[in-house]
N, C-alpha and C positions, 0 to 999 in steps of 0.2 A: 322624643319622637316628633312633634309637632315641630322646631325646631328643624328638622330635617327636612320633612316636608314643607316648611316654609321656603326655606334654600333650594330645594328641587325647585318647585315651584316659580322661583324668580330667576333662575338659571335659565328656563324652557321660555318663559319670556321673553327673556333680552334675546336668546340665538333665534327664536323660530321668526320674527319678524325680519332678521338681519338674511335670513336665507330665504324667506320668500320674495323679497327686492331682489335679488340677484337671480336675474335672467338665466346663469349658465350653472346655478347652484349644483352640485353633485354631477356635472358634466364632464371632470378630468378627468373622471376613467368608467370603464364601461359599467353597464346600469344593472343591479341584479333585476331578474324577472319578475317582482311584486314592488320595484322602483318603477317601471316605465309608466303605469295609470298616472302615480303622482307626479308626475311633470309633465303632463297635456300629452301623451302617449296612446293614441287610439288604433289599435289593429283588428283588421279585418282577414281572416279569421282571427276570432278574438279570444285571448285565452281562456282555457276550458273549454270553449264549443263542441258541441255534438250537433254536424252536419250531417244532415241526408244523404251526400252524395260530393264529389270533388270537388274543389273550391276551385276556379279556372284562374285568379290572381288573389293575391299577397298584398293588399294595400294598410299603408300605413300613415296618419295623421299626427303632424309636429304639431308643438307648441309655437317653434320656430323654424325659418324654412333649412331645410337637410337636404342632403344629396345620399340615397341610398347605395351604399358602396360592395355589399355582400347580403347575399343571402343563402341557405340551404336549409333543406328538410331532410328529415329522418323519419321512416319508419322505426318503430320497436324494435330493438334487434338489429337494426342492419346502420349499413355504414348509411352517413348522410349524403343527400345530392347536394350538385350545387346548382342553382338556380339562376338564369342567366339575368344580368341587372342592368336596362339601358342606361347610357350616359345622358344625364342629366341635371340640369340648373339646379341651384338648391331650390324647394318648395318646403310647401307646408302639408303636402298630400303625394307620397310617391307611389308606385306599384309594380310588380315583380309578376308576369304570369306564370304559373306553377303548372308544373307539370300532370297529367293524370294521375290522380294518388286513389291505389285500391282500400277498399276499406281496413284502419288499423288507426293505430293512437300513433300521433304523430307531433316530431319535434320542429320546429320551425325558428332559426338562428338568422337572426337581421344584424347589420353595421352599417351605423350613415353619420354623414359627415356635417357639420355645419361650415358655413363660409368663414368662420373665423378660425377655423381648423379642429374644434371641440368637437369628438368621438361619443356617438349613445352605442349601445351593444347589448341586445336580450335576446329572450327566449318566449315562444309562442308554444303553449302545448294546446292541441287539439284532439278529435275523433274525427274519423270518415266512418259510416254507418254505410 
């Protein structure tokens, strides 16, 4: 046993240093939804929130600057909107304003682009109270 957990052990080593140097680690294809924290991924509304009341925009903070390319939300239940997305320079801070949303649990699907052409792609769940 020990043995094995030795070899675990110096496995996790050597790879986790080699992918926190690389700027674009886990960036060739899109991010599941409990990946985007861990790559400097900040969204406002933020996953799981319980808001008072409508969020009036969709902002979202890189690690690296992005060009946000798509967005849409979903009520519970119903089909998803799409969210209109200006054109824009890559930044490290984009935002989307969202439409009036009545109170319900809500899904919110982002895609943004970096200038080197590397794709992020998640999901935001939220509430409107």
């Amino acid at each position: 046993m020990r043995p094995i957990i030795l070899a675990l052990s110096l496995s996790l080593a050597i790879s986790v240093p080699a992918l926190a140097q690389d700027p674009h680690a886990g960036h060739g294809a899109p991010e599941a939804v409990s990946d985007h924290a861990a790559h400097g991924v900040v969204t406002s509304p933020a996953e799981g929130e319980m808001l008072a009341g409508s969020p009036d925009w969709f902002t979202i903070t890189f690690a690296h600057p992005m060009t946000l390319t798509a967005v849409t939300v979903a009520v519970e239940g119903q089909a998803p909107r799409t969210v209109p997305v200006a054109a824009a320079a890559a930044t490290t801070e984009v935002s989307a304003e969202l439409p009036t949303l009545a109170p319900g649990r809500y899904v919110l699907n982002w895609t943004a682009q970096g200038a080197d052409g590397h794709q992020m792609a998640s999901a935001v769940q939220f509430m409107v109270h």
